[in-house]
C-alpha positions as CSV (number, residue, x, y, z in Angstrom):
1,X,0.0,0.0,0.0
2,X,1.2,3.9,-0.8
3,X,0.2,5.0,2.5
4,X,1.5,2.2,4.8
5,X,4.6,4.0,5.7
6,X,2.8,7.4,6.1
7,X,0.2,5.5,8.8
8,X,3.1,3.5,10.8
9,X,5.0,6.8,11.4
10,X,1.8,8.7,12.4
11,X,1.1,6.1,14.9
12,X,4.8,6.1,16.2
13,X,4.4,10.0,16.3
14,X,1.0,9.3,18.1
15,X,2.6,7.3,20.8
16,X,5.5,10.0,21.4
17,X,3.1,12.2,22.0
18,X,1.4,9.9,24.4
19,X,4.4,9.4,26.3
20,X,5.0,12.9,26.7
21,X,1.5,13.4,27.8
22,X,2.1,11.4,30.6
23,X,5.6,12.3,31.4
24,X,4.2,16.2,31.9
25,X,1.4,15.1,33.6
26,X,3.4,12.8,36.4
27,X,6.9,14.4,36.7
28,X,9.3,13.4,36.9
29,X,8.6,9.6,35.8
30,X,10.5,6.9,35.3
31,X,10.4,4.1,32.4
32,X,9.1,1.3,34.7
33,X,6.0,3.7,35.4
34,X,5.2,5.2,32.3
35,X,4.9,1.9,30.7
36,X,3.0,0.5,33.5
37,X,0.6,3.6,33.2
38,X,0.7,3.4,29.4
39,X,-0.1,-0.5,29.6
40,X,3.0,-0.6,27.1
41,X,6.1,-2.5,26.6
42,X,9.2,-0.5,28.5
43,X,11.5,-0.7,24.7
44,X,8.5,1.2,23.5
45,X,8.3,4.0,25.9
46,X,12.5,3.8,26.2
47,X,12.5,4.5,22.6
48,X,9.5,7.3,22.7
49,X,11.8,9.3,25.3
50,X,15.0,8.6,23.7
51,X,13.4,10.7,20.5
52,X,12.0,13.6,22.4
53,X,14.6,13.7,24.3
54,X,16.7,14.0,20.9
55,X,14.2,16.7,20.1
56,X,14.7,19.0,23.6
57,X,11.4,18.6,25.1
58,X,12.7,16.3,28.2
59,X,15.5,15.6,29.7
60,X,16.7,12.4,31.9
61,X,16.6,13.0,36.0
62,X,17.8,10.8,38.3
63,X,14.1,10.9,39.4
64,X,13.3,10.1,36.0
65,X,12.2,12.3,32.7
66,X,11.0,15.6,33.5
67,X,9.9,18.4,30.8
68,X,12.8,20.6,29.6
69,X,13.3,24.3,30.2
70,X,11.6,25.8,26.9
71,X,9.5,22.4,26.3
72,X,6.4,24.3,25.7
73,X,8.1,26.3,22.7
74,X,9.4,22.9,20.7
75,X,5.5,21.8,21.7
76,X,4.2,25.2,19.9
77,X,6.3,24.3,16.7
78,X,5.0,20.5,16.5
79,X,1.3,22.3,16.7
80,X,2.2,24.2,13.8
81,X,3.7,21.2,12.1
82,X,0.7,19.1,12.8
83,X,-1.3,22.4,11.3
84,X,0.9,22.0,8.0
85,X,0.3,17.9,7.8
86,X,-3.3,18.2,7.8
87,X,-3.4,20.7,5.1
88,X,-1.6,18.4,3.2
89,X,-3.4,15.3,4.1
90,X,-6.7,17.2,3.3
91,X,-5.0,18.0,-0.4
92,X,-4.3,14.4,-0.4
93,X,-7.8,13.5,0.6
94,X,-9.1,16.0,-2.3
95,X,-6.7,14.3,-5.2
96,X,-8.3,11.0,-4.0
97,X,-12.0,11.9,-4.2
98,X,-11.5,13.0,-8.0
99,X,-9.9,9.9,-8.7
């Protein structure tokens, strides 16, 4: 399929975003919690904060992951981003109609 690429990285995006829910709502929060809370596997969530901690929203504690210090302005920027990928998923959706 075209789009089976497209839906596995939206639904990795999806779960990094999940994490991250979590990790600012229960700070700071280890990996055996967050996956217990999540109901996930720990190389799952281990992976999920390795990339947003690669993308400066948190940062390792010896408490366990906390939000960084300018987190909300990376957040603002993946708002926008998501803003830009629904255009062009809509744009996608309108190509697909006329075929």
């Amino acid at each position: 399929m075209v789009l089976r690429k497209l839906k596995q990285e939206t639904e990795v995006v999806l779960r990094h975003l999940h994490v991250l829910e979590v990790v600012k709502k229960n700070q700071p929060i280890g990996i055996f919690k967050l996956a217990e809370i999540m109901n996930m596997p720990k190389h799952k969530v281990r992976y999920s904060l390795r990339v947003l901690e690669q993308f400066g929203i948190i940062e390792p504690t010896q408490h366990g992951a906390v939000l960084r210090e300018g987190a909300d302005l990376v957040i603002e920027k993946l708002k926008k981003e998501i803003v830009d990928i629904k255009k062009s998923v809509n744009e996608m959706n309108k190509v697909l109609k006329k075929l």
